[in-house]
C-alpha positions as CSV (number, residue, x, y, z in Angstrom):
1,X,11.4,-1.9,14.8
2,X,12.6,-3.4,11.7
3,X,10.0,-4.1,8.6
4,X,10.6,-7.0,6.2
5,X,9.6,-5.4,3.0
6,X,8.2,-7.8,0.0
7,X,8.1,-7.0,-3.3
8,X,4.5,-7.5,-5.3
9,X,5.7,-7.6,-8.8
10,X,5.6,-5.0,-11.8
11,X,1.9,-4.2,-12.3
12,X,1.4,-1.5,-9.4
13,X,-1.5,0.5,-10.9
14,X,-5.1,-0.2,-11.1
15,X,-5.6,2.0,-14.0
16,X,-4.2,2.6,-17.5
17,X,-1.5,4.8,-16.1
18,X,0.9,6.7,-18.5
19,X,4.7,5.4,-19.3
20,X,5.9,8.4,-17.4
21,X,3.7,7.3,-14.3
22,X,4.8,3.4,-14.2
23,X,8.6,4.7,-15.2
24,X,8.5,7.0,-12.2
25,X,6.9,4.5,-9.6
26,X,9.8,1.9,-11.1
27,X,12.8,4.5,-11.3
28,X,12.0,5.4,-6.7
29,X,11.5,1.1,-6.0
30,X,15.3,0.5,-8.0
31,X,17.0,2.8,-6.8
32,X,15.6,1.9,-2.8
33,X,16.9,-1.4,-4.1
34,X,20.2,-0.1,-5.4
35,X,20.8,1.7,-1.8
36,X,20.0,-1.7,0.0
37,X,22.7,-3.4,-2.0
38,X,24.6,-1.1,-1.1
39,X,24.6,-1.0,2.4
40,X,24.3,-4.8,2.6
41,X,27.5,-4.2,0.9
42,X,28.9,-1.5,3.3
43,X,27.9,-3.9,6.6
44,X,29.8,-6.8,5.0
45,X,33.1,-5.5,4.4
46,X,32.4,-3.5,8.1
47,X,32.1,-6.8,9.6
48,X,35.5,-8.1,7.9
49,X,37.0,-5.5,8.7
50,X,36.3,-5.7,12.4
51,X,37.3,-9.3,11.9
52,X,41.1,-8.1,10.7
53,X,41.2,-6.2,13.8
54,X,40.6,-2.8,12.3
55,X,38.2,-1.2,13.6
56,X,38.2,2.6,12.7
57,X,38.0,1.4,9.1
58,X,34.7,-1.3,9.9
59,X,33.4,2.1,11.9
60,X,33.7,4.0,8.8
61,X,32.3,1.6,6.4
62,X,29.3,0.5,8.8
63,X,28.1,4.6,8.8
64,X,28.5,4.3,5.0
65,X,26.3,1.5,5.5
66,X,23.5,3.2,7.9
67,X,23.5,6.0,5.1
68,X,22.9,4.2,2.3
69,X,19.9,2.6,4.8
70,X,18.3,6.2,5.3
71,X,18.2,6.5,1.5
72,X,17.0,3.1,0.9
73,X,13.9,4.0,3.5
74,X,13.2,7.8,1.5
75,X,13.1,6.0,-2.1
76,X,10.5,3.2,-0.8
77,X,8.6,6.3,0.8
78,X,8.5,8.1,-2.3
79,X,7.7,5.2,-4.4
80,X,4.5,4.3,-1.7
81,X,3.6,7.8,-1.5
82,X,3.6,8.2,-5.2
83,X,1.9,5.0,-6.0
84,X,-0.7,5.5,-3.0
85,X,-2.0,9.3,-5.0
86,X,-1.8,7.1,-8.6
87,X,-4.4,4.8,-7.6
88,X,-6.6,6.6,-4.7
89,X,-6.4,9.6,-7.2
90,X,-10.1,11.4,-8.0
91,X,-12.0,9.1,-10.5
92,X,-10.1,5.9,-9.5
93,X,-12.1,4.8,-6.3
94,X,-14.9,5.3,-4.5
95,X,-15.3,7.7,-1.2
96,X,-15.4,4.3,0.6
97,X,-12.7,2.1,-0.9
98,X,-9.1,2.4,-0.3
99,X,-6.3,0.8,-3.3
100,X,-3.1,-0.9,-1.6
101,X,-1.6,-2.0,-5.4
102,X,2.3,-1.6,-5.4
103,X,2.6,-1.0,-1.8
104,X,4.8,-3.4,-0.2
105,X,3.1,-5.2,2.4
106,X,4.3,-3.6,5.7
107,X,3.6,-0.2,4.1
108,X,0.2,-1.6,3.0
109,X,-0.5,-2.3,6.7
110,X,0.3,1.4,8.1
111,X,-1.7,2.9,5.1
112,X,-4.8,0.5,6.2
113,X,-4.7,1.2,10.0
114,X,-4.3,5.0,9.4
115,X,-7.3,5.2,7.0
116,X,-9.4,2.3,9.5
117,X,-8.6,5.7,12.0
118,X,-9.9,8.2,9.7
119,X,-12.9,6.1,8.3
120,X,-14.2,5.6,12.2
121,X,-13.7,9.6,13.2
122,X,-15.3,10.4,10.2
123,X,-18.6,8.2,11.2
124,X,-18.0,5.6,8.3
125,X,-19.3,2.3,8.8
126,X,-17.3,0.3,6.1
127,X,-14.4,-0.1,3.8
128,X,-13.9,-1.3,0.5
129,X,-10.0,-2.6,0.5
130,X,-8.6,-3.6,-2.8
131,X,-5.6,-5.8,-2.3
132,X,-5.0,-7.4,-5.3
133,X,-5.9,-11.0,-6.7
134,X,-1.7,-11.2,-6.0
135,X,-1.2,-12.2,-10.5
136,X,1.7,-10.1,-10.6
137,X,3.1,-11.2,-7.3
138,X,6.2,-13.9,-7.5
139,X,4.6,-17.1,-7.5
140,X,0.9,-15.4,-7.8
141,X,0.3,-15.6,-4.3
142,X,-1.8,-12.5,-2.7
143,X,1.0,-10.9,-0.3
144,X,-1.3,-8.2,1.0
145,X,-4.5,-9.6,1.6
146,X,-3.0,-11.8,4.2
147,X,-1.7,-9.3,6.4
148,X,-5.2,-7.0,5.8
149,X,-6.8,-9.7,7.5
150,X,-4.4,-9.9,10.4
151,X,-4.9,-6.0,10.9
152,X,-9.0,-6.5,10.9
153,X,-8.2,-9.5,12.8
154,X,-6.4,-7.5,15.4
155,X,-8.9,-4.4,15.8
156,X,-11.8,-7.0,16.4
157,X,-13.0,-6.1,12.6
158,X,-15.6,-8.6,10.6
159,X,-14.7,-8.8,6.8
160,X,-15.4,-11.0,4.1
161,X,-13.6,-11.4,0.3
162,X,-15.7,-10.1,-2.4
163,X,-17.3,-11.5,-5.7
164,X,-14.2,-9.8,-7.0
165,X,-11.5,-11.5,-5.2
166,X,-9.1,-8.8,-5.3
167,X,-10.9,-7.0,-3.0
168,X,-12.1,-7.3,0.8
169,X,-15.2,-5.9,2.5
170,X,-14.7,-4.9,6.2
171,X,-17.5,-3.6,8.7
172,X,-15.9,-0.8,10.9
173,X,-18.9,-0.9,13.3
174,X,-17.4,-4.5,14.8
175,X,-20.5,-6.3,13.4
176,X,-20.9,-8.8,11.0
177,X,-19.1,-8.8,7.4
178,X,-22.6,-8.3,5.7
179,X,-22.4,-6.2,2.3
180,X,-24.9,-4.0,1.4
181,X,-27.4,-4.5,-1.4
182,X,-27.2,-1.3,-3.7
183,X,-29.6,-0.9,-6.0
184,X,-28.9,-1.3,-10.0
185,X,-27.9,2.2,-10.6
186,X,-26.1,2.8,-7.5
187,X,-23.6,-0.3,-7.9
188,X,-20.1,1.0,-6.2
189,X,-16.8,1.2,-8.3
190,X,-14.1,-1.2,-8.5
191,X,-11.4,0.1,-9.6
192,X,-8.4,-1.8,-11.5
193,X,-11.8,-3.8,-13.6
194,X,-13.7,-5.3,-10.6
195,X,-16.9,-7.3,-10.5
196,X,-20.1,-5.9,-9.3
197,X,-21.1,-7.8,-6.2
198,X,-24.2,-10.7,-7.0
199,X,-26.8,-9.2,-8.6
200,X,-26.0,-5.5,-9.4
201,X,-25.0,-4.1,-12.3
202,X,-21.7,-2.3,-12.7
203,X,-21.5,1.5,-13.5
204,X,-19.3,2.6,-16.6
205,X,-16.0,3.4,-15.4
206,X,-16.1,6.3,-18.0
207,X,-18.7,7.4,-15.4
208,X,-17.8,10.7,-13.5
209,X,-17.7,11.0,-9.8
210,X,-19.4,14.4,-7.9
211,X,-17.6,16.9,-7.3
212,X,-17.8,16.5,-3.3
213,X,-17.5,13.1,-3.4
214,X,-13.8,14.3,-5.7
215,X,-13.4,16.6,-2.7
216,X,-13.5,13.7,-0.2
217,X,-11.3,11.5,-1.5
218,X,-9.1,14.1,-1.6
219,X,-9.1,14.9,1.7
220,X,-8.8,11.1,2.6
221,X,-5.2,11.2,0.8
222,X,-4.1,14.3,2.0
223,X,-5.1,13.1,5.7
224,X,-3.7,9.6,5.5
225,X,0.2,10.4,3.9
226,X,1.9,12.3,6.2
227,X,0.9,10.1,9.0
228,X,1.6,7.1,7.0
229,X,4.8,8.3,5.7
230,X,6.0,9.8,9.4
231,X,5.4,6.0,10.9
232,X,7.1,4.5,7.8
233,X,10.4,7.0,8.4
234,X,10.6,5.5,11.8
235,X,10.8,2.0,11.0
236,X,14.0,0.6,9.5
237,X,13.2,-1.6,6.6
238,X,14.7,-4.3,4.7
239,X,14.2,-4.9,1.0
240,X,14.0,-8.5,0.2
């Protein structure tokens, strides 16, 4: 299967992240992108040589090619693995909300159908997705939320955009989109500086999370990335 990877522009993080953070995330993406190059490079000259009738050399170069492919495919799943732990890190979200910023959008998808799995073994009947208002994207248009909808779309899922338009609201129980009214001092998180949903006030973000409610999330992360990153390995993908 072969994945069409899009870029989403330079802010990846829904928090003040540190230099180090944002140069590492950067440093993984351009050096996938160097290795595509690369082996877009490779295939070319392959192909001509095949054309000039030698075809030990366009052999050679085409296996230069499908290397530089393999390390093109571990950068990008460094880079989403990385950026996935940044932003679904303790403190960032909620138990119940799951951050897809500076994932590329067919990565997005396997992260969101692998934690969909987990939420409904784990008896939860919602999930807050945060996909980005798509401002850093080329051309500001939302890359991710798009393709989140074809995913609930596909599992027979009801969701609905929220107040914050960065974000999406999806019942995993099948019925309808409806979401819940918290009261005042039980308003949910948003990270990356979302708005409260009508009516509710929203908690500091200073504001620290329990310590099993830390221990969930945790375990959410720990459960999702290998699975994620094992289904990503298989696919060969193409940065645009």
């Amino acid at each position: 299967m072969s994945h069409e990877m899009s870029h989403l522009g330079p802010r990846a993080f829904n928090h003040d992240q540190s230099s180090d953070a944002e140069q590492e995330y950067d440093r993984l993406r351009d050096l996938a992108r160097q290795e595509a190059s690369k082996r877009g490079d490779c295939f070319s000259r392959s192909k001509e040589a095949y054309s000039n009738g030698d075809g030990a050399r366009a052999k050679q170069l085409s296996e230069q090619g499908k290397a530089h492919g393999r390390k093109m495919e571990e950068y990008n799943k460094q880079a989403s693995e990385f950026i996935f732990r940044e932003n679904n890190a303790n403190g960032h979200v909620e138990a119940d909300t799951i951050d897809l910023h500076g994932q590329f959008v067919e990565e997005a998808e396997e992260i969101l159908e692998e934690r969909i799995k987990y939420a409904k073994a784990h008896g939860q009947n919602h999930l807050h997705v945060i996909v980005g208002k798509g401002n850093h994207s080329a051309g500001h248009i939302q890359k991710i939320k798009p393709r989140v909808e074809q995913v609930c779309q596909e599992l027979g899922l009801q969701y609905a955009t929220e107040e914050n338009a960065g974000r999406i609201y999806v019942n995993l129980t099948g019925g309808e989109a409806v979401m819940p009214s918290y009261p005042s001092h039980q308003a949910p998180y948003h990270g990356g500086g979302g708005q409260s949903y009508p009516g509710q006030q929203q908690q500091p973000h200073h504001q620290q999370q329990q310590p099993q409610q830390q221990d969930e999330i945790e375990q959410v992360v720990n459960a999702l990335l290998p699975k994620v990153m094992r289904k990503l390995e298989k696919a060969c993908c193409v940065v645009m």
